[in-house]
N, CA, C and O atoms as a Tripos MOL2 file, in Angstrom:
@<TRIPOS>MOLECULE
protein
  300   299    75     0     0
PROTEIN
NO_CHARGES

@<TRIPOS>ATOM
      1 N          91.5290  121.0490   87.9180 N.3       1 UNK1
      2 CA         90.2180  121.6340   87.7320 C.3       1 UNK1
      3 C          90.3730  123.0050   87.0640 C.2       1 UNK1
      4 O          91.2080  123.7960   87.5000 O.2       1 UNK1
      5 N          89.6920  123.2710   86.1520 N.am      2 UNK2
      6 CA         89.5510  124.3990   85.3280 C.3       2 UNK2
      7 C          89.0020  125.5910   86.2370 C.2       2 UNK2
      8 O          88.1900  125.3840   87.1390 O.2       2 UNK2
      9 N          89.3950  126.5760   85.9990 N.am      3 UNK3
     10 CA         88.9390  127.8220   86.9690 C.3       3 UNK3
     11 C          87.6290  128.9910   86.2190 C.2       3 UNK3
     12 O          87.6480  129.1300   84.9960 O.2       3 UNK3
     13 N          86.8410  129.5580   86.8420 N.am      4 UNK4
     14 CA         85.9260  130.0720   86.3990 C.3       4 UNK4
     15 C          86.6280  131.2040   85.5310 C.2       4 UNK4
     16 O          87.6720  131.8170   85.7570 O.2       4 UNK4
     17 N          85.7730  131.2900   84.5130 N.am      5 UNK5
     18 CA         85.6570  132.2780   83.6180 C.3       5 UNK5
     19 C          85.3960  133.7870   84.2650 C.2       5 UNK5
     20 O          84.8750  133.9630   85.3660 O.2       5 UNK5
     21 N          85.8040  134.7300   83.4730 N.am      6 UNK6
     22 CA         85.3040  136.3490   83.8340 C.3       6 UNK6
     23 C          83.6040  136.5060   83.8400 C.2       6 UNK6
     24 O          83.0270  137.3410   84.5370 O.2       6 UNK6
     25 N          82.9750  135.6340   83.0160 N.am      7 UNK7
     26 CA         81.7750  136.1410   82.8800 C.3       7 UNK7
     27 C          80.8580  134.7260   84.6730 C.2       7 UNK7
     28 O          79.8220  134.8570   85.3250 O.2       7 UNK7
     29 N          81.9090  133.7030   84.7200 N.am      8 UNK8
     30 CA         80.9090  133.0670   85.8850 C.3       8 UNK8
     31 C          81.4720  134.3460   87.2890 C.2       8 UNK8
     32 O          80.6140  134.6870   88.1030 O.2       8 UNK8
     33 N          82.7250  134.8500   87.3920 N.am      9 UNK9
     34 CA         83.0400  135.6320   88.6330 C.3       9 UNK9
     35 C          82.3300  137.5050   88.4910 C.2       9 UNK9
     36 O          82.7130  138.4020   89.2420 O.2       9 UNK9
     37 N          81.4800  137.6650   87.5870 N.am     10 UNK10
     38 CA         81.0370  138.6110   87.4120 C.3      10 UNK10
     39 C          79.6840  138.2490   87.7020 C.2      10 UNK10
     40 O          78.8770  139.1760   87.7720 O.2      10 UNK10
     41 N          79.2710  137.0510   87.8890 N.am     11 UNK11
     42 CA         77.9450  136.5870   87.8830 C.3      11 UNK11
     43 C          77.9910  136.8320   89.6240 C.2      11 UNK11
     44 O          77.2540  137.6470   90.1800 O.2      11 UNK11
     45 N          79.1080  135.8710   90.4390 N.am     12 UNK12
     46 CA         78.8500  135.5500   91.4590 C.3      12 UNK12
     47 C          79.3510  136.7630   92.0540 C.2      12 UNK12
     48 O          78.9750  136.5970   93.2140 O.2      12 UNK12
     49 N          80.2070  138.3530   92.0300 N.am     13 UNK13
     50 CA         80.1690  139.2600   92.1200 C.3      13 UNK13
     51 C          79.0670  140.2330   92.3520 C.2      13 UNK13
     52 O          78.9670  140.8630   93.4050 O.2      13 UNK13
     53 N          78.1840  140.3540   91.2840 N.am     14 UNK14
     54 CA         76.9230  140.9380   91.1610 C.3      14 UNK14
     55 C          75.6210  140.1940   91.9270 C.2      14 UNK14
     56 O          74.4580  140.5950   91.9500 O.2      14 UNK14
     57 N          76.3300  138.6710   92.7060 N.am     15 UNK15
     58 CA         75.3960  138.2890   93.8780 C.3      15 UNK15
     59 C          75.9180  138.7610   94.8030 C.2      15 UNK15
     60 O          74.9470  139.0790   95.4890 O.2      15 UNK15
     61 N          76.6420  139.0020   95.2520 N.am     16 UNK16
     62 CA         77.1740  139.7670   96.6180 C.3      16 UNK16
     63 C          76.6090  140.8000   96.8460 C.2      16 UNK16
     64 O          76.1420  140.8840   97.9820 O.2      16 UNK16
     65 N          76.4530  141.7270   96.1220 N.am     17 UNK17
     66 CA         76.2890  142.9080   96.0940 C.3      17 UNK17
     67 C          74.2870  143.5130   96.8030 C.2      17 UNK17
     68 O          73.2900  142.8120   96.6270 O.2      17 UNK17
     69 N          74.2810  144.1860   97.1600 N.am     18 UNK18
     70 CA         72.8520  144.8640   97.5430 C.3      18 UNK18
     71 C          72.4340  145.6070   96.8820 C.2      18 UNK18
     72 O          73.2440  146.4710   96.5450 O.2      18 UNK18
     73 N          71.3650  145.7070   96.4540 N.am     19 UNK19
     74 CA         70.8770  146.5750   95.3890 C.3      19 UNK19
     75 C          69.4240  147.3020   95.8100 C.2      19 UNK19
     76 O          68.4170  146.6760   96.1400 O.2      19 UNK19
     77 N          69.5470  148.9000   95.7190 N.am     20 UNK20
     78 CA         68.4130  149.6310   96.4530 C.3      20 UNK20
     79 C          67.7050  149.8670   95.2460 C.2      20 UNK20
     80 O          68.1700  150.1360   94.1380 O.2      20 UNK20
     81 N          66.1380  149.6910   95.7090 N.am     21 UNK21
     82 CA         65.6340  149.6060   94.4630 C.3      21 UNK21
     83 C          64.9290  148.8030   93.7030 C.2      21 UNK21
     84 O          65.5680  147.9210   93.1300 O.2      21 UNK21
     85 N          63.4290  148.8710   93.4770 N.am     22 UNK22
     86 CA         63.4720  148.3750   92.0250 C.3      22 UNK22
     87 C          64.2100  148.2120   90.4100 C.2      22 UNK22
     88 O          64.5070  149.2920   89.9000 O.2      22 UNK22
     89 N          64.4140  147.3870   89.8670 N.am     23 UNK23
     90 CA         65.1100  147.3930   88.4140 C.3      23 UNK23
     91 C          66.5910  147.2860   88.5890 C.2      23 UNK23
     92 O          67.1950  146.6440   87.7290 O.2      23 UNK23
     93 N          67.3680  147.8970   89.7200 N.am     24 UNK24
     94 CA         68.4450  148.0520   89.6420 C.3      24 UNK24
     95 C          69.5800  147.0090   89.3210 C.2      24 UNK24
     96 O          70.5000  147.2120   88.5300 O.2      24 UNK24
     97 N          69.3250  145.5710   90.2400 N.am     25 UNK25
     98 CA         69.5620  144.4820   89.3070 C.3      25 UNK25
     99 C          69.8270  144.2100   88.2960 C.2      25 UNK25
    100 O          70.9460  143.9060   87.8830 O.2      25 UNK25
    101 N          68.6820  144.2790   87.6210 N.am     26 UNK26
    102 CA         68.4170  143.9720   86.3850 C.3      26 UNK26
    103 C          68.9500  144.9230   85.1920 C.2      26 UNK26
    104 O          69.2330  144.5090   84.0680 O.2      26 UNK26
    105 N          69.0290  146.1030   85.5700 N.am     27 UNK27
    106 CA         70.3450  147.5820   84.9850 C.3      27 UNK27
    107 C          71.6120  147.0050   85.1770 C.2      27 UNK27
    108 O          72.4050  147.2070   84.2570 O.2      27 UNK27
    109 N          72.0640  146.2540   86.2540 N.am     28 UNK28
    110 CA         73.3420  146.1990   86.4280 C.3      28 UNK28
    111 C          74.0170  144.8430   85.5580 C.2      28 UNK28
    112 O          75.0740  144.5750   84.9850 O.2      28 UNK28
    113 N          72.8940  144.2800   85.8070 N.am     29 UNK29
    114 CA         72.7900  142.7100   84.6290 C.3      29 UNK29
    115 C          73.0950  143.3750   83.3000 C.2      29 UNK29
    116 O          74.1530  143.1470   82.7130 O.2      29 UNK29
    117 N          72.3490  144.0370   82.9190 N.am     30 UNK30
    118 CA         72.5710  144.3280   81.5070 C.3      30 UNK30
    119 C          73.7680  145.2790   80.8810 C.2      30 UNK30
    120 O          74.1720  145.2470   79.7180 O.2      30 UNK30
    121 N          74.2860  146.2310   82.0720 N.am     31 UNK31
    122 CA         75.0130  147.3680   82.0450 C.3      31 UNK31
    123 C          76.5280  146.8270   82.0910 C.2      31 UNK31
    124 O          77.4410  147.4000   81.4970 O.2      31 UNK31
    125 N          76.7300  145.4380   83.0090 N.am     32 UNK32
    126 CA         77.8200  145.4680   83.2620 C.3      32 UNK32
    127 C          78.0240  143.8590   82.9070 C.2      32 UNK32
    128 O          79.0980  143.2860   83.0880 O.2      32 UNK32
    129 N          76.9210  143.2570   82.4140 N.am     33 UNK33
    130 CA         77.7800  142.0600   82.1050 C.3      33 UNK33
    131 C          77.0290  141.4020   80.8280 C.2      33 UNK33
    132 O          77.0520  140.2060   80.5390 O.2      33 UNK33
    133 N          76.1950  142.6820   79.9530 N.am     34 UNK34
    134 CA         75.8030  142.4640   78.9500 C.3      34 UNK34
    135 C          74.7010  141.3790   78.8910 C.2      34 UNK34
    136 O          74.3430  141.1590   77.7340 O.2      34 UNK34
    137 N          74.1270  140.7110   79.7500 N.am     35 UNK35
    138 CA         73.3510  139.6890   79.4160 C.3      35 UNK35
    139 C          71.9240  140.4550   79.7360 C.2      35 UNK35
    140 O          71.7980  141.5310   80.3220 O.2      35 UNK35
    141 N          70.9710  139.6840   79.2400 N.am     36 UNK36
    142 CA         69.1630  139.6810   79.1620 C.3      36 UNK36
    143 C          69.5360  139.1800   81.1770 C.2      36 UNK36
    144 O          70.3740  138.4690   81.7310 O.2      36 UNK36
    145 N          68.5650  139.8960   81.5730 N.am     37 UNK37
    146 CA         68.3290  139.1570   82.7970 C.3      37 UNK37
    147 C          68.0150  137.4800   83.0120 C.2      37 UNK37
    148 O          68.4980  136.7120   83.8440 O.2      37 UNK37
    149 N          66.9480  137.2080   81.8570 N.am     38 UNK38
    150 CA         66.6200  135.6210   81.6090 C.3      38 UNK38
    151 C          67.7610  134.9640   81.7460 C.2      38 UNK38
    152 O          68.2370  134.4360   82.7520 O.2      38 UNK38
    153 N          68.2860  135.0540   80.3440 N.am     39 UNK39
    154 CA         69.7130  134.3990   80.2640 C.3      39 UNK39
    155 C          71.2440  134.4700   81.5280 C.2      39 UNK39
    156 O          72.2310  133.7340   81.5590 O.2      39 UNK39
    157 N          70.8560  135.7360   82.4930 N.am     40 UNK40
    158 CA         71.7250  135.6010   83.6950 C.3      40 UNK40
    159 C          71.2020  134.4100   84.7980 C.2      40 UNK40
    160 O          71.8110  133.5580   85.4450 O.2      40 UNK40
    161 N          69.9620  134.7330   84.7000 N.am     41 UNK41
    162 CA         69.2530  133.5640   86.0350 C.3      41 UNK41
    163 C          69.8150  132.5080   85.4880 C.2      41 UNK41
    164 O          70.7270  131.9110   86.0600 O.2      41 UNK41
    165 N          69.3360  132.1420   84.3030 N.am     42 UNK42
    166 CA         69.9130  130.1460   83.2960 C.3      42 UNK42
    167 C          71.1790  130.2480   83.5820 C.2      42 UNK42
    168 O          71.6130  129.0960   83.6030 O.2      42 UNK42
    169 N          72.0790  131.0470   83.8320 N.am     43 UNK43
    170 CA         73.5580  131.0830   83.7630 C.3      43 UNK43
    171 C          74.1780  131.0500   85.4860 C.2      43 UNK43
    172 O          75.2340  130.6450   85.9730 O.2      43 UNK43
    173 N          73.2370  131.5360   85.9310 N.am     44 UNK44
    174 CA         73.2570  131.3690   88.1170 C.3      44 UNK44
    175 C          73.0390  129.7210   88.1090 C.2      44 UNK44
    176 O          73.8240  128.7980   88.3240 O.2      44 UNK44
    177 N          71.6970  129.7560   87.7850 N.am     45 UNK45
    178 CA         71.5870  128.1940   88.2430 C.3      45 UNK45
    179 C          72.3000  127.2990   87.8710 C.2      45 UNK45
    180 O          72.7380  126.3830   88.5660 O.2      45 UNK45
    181 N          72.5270  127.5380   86.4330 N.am     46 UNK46
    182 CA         73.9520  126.3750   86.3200 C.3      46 UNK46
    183 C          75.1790  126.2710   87.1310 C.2      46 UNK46
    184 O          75.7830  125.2370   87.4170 O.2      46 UNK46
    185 N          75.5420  127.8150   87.5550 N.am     47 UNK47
    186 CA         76.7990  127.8620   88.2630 C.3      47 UNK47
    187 C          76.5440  127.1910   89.3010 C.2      47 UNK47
    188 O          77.0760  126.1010   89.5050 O.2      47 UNK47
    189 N          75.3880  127.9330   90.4010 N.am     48 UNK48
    190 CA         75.0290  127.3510   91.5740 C.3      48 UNK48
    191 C          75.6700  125.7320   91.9360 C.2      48 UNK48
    192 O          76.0300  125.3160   93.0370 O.2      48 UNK48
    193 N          75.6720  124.9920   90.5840 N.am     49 UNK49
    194 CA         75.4980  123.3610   90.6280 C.3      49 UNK49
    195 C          76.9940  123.0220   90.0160 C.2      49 UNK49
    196 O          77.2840  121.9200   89.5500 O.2      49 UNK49
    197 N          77.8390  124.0760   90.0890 N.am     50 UNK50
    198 CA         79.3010  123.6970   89.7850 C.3      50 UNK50
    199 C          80.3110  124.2120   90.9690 C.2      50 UNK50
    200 O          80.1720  125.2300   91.6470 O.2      50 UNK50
    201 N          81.1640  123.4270   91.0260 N.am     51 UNK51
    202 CA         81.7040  122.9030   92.3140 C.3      51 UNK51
    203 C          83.0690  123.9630   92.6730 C.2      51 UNK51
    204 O          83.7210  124.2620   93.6740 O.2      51 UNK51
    205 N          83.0560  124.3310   91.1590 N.am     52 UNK52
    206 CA         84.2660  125.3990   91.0850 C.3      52 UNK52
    207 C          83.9230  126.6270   91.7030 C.2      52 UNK52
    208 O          84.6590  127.4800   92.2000 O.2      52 UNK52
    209 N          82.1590  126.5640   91.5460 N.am     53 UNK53
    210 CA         81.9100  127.7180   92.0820 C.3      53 UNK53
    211 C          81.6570  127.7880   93.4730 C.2      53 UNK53
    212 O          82.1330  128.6800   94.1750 O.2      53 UNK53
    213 N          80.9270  126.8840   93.9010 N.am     54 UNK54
    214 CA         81.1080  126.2260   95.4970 C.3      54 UNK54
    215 C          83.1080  126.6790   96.5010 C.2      54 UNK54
    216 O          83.4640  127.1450   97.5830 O.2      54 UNK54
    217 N          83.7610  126.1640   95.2720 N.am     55 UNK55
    218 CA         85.3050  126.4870   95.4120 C.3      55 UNK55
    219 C          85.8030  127.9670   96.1880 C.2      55 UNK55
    220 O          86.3100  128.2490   97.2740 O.2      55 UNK55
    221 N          85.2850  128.8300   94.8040 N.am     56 UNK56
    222 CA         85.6350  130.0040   94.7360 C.3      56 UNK56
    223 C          84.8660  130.7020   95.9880 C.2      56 UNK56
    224 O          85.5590  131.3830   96.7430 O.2      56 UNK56
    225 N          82.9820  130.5270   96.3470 N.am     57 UNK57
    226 CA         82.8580  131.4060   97.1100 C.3      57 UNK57
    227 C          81.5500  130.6550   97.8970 C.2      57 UNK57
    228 O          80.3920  130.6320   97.4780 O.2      57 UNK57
    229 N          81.9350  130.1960   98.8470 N.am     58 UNK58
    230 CA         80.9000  129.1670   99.5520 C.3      58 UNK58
    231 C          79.8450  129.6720  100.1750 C.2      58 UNK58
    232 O          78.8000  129.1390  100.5470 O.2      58 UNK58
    233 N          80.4360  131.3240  100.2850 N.am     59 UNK59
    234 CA         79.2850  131.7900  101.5750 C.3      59 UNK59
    235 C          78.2320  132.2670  100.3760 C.2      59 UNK59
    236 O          77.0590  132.2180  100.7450 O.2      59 UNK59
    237 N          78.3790  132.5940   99.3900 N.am     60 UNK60
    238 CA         77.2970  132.8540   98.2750 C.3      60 UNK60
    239 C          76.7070  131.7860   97.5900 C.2      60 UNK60
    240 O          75.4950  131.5750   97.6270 O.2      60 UNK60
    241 N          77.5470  131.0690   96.9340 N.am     61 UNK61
    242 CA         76.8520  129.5970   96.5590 C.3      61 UNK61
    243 C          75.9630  128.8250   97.4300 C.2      61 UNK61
    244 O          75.0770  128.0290   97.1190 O.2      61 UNK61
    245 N          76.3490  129.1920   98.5220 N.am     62 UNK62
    246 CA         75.2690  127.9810   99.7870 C.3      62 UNK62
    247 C          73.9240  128.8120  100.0650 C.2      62 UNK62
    248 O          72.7510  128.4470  100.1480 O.2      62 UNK62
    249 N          74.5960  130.1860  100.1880 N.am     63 UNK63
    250 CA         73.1890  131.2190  100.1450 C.3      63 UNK63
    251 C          72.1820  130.8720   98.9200 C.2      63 UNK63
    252 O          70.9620  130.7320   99.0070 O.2      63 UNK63
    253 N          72.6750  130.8070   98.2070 N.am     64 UNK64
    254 CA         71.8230  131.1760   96.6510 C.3      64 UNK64
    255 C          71.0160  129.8600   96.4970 C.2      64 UNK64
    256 O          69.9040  129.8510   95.9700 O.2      64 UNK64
    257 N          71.6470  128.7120   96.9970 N.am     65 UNK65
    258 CA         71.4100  127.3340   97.0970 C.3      65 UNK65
    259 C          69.9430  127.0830   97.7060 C.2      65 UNK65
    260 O          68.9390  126.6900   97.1110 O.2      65 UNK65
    261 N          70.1260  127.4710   99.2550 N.am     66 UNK66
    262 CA         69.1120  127.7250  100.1700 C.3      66 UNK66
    263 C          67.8500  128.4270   99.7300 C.2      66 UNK66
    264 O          66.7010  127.9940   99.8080 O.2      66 UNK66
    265 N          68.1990  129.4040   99.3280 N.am     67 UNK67
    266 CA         67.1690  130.2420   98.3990 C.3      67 UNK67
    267 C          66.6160  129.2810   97.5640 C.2      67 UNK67
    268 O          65.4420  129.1280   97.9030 O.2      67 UNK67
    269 N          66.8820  128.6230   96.7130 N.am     68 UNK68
    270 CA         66.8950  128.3670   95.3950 C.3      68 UNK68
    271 C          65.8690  127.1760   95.7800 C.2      68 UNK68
    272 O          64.7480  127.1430   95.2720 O.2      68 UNK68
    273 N          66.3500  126.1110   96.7880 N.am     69 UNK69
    274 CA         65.4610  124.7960   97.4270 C.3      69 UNK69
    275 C          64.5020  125.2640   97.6980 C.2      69 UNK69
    276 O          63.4490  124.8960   97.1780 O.2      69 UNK69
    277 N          64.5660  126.2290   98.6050 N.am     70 UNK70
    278 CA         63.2330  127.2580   99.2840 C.3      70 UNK70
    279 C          62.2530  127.4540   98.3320 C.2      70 UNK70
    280 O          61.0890  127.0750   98.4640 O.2      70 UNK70
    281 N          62.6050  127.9170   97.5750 N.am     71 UNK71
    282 CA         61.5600  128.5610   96.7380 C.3      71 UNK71
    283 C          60.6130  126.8330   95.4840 C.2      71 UNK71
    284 O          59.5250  126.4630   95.0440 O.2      71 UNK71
    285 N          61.8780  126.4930   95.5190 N.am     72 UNK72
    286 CA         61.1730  124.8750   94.5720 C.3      72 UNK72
    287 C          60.4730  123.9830   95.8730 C.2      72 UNK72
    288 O          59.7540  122.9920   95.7530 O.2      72 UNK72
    289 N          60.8390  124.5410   96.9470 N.am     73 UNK73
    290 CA         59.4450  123.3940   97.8030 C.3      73 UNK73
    291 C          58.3260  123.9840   98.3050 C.2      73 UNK73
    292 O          57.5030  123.5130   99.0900 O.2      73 UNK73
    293 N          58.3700  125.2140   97.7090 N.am     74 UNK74
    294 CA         57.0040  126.3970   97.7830 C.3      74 UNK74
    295 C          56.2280  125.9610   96.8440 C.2      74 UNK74
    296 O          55.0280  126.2190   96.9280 O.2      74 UNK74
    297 N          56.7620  125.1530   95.6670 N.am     75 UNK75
    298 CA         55.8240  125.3950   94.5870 C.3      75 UNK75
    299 C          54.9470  123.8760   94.5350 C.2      75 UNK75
    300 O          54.0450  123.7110   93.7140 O.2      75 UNK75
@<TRIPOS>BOND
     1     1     2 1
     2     2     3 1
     3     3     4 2
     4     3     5 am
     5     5     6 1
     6     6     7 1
     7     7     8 2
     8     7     9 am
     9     9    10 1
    10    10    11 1
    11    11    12 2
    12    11    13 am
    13    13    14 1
    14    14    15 1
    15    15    16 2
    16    15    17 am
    17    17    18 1
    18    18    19 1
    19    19    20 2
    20    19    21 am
    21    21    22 1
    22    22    23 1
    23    23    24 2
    24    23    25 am
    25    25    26 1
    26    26    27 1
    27    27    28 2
    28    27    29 am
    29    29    30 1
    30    30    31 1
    31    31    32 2
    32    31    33 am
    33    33    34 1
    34    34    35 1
    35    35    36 2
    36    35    37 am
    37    37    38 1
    38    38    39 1
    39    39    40 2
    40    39    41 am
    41    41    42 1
    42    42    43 1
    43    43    44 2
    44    43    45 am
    45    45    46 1
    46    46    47 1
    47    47    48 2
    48    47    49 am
    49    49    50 1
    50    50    51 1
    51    51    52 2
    52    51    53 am
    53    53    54 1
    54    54    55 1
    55    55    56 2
    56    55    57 am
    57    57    58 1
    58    58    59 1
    59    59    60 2
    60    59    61 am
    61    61    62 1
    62    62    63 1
    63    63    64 2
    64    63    65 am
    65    65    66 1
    66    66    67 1
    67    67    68 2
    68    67    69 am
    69    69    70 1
    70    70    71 1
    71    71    72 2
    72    71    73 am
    73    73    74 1
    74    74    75 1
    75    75    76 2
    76    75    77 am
    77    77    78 1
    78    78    79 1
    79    79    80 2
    80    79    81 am
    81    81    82 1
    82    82    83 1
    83    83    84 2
    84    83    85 am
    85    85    86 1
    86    86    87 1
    87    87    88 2
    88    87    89 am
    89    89    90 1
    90    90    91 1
    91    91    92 2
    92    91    93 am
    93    93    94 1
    94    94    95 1
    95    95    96 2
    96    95    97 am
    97    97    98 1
    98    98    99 1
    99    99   100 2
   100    99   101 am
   101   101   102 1
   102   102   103 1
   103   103   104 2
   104   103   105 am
   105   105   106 1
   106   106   107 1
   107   107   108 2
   108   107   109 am
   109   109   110 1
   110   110   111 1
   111   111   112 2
   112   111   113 am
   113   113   114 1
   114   114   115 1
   115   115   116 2
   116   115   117 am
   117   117   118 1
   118   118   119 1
   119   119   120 2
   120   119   121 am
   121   121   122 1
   122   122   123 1
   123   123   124 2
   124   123   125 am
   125   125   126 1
   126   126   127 1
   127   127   128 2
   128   127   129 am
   129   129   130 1
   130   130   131 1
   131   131   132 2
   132   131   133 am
   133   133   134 1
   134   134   135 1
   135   135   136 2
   136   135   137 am
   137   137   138 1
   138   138   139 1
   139   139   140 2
   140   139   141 am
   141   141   142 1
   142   142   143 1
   143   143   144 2
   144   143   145 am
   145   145   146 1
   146   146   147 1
   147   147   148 2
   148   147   149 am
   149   149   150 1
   150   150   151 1
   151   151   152 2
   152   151   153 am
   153   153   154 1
   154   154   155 1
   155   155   156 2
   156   155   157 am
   157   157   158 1
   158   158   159 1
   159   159   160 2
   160   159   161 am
   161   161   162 1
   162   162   163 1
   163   163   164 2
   164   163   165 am
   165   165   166 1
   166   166   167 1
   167   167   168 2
   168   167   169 am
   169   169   170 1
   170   170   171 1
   171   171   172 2
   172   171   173 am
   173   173   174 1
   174   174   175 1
   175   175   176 2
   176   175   177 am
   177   177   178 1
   178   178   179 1
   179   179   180 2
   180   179   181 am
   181   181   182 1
   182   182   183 1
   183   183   184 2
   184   183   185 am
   185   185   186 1
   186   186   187 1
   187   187   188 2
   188   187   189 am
   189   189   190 1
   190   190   191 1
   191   191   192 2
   192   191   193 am
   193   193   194 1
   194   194   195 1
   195   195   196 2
   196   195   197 am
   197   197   198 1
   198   198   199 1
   199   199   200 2
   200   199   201 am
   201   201   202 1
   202   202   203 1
   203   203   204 2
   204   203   205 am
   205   205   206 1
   206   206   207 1
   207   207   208 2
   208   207   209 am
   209   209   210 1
   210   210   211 1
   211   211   212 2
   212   211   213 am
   213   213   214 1
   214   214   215 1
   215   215   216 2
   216   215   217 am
   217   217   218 1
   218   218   219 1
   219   219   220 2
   220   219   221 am
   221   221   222 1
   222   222   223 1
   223   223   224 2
   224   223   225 am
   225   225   226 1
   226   226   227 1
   227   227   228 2
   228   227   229 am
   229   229   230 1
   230   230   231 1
   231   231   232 2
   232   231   233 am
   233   233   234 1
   234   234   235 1
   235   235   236 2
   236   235   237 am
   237   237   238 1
   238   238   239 1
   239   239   240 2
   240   239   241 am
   241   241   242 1
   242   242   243 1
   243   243   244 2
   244   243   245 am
   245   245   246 1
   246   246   247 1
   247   247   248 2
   248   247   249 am
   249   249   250 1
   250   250   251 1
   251   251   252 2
   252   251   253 am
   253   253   254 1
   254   254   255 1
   255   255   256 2
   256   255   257 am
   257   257   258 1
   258   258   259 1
   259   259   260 2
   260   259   261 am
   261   261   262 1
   262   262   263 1
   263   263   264 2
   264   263   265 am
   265   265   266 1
   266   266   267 1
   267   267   268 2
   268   267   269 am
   269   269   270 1
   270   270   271 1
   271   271   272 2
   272   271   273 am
   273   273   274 1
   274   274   275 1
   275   275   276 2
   276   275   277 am
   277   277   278 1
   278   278   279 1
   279   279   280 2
   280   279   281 am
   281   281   282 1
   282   282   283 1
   283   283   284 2
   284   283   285 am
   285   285   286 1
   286   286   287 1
   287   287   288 2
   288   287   289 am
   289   289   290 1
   290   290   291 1
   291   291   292 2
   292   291   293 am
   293   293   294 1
   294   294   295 1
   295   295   296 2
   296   295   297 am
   297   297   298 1
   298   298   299 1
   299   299   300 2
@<TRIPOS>SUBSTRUCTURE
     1 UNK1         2 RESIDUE 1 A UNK
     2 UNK2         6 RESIDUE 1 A UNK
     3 UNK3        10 RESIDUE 1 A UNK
     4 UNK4        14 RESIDUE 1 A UNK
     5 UNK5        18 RESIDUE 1 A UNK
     6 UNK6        22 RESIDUE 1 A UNK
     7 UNK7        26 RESIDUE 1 A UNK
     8 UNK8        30 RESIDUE 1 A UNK
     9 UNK9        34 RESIDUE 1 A UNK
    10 UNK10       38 RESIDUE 1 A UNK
    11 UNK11       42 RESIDUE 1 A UNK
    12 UNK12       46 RESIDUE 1 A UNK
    13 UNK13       50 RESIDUE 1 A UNK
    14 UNK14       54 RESIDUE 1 A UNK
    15 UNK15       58 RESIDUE 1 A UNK
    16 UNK16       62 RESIDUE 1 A UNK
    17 UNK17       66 RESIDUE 1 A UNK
    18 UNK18       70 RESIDUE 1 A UNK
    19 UNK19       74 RESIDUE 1 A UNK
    20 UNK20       78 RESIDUE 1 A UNK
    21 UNK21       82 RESIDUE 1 A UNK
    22 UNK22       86 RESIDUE 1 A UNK
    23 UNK23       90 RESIDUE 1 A UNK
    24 UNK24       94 RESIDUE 1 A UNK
    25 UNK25       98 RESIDUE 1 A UNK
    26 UNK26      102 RESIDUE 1 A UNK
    27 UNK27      106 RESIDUE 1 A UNK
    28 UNK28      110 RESIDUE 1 A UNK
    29 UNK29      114 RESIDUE 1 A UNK
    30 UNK30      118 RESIDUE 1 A UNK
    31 UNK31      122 RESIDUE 1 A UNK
    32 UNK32      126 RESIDUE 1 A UNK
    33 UNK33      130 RESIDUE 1 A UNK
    34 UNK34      134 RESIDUE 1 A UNK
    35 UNK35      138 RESIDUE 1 A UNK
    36 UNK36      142 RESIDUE 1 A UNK
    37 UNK37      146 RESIDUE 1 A UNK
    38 UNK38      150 RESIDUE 1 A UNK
    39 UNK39      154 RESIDUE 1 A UNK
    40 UNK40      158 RESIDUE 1 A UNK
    41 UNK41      162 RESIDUE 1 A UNK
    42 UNK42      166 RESIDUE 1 A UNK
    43 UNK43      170 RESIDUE 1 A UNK
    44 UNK44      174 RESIDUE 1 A UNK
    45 UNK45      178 RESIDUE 1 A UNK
    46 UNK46      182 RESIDUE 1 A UNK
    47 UNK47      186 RESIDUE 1 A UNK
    48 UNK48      190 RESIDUE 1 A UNK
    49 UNK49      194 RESIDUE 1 A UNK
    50 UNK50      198 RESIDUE 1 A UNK
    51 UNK51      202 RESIDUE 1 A UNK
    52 UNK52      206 RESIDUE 1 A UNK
    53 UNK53      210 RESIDUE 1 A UNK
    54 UNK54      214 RESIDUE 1 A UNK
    55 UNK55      218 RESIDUE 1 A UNK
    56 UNK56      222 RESIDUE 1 A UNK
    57 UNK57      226 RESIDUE 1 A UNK
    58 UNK58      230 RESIDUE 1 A UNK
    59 UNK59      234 RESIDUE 1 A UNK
    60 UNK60      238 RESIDUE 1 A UNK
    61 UNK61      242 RESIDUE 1 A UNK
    62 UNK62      246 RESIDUE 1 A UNK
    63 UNK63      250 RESIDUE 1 A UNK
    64 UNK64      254 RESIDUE 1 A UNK
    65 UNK65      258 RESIDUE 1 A UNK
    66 UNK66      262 RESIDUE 1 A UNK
    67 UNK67      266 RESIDUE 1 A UNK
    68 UNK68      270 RESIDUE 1 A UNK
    69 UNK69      274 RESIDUE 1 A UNK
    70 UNK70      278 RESIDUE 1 A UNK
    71 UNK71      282 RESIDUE 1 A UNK
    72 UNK72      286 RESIDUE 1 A UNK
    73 UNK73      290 RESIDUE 1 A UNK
    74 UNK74      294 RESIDUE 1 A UNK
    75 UNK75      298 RESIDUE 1 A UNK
């Protein structure tokens, strides 16, 4: 199995993390891993659904997961 890239462990990095604040996120998205915020979310959810990433860090992937169902059976 192929191992994640710098830009998927910078993704799932910058989910760990707590952020005080409005915008700050979205500064740190752009500041430190160069992407549009849009294009980071399209780039989470794909990870979310790869197994390597499940691999690497379960207690975030299952979090983000939960979230993620949550919010699609709200709608």
């Amino acid at each position: 199995m192929e191992e994640l890239g710098a830009r998927e462990l910078g993704i799932l990095a910058l989910e760990r993390r707590p952020f005080a604040g409005p915008g700050a996120k979205e500064r740190a998205i752009r500041e430190e891993l160069g992407l549009s915020p849009v294009r980071y979310y399209q780039l989470l959810n794909a990870l979310l659904d790869d197994e390597r990433a499940l691999a690497h860090d379960p207690v975030t992937v299952n979090r983000l997961r939960r979230v993620r169902d949550s919010r699609r059976t709200e709608r």
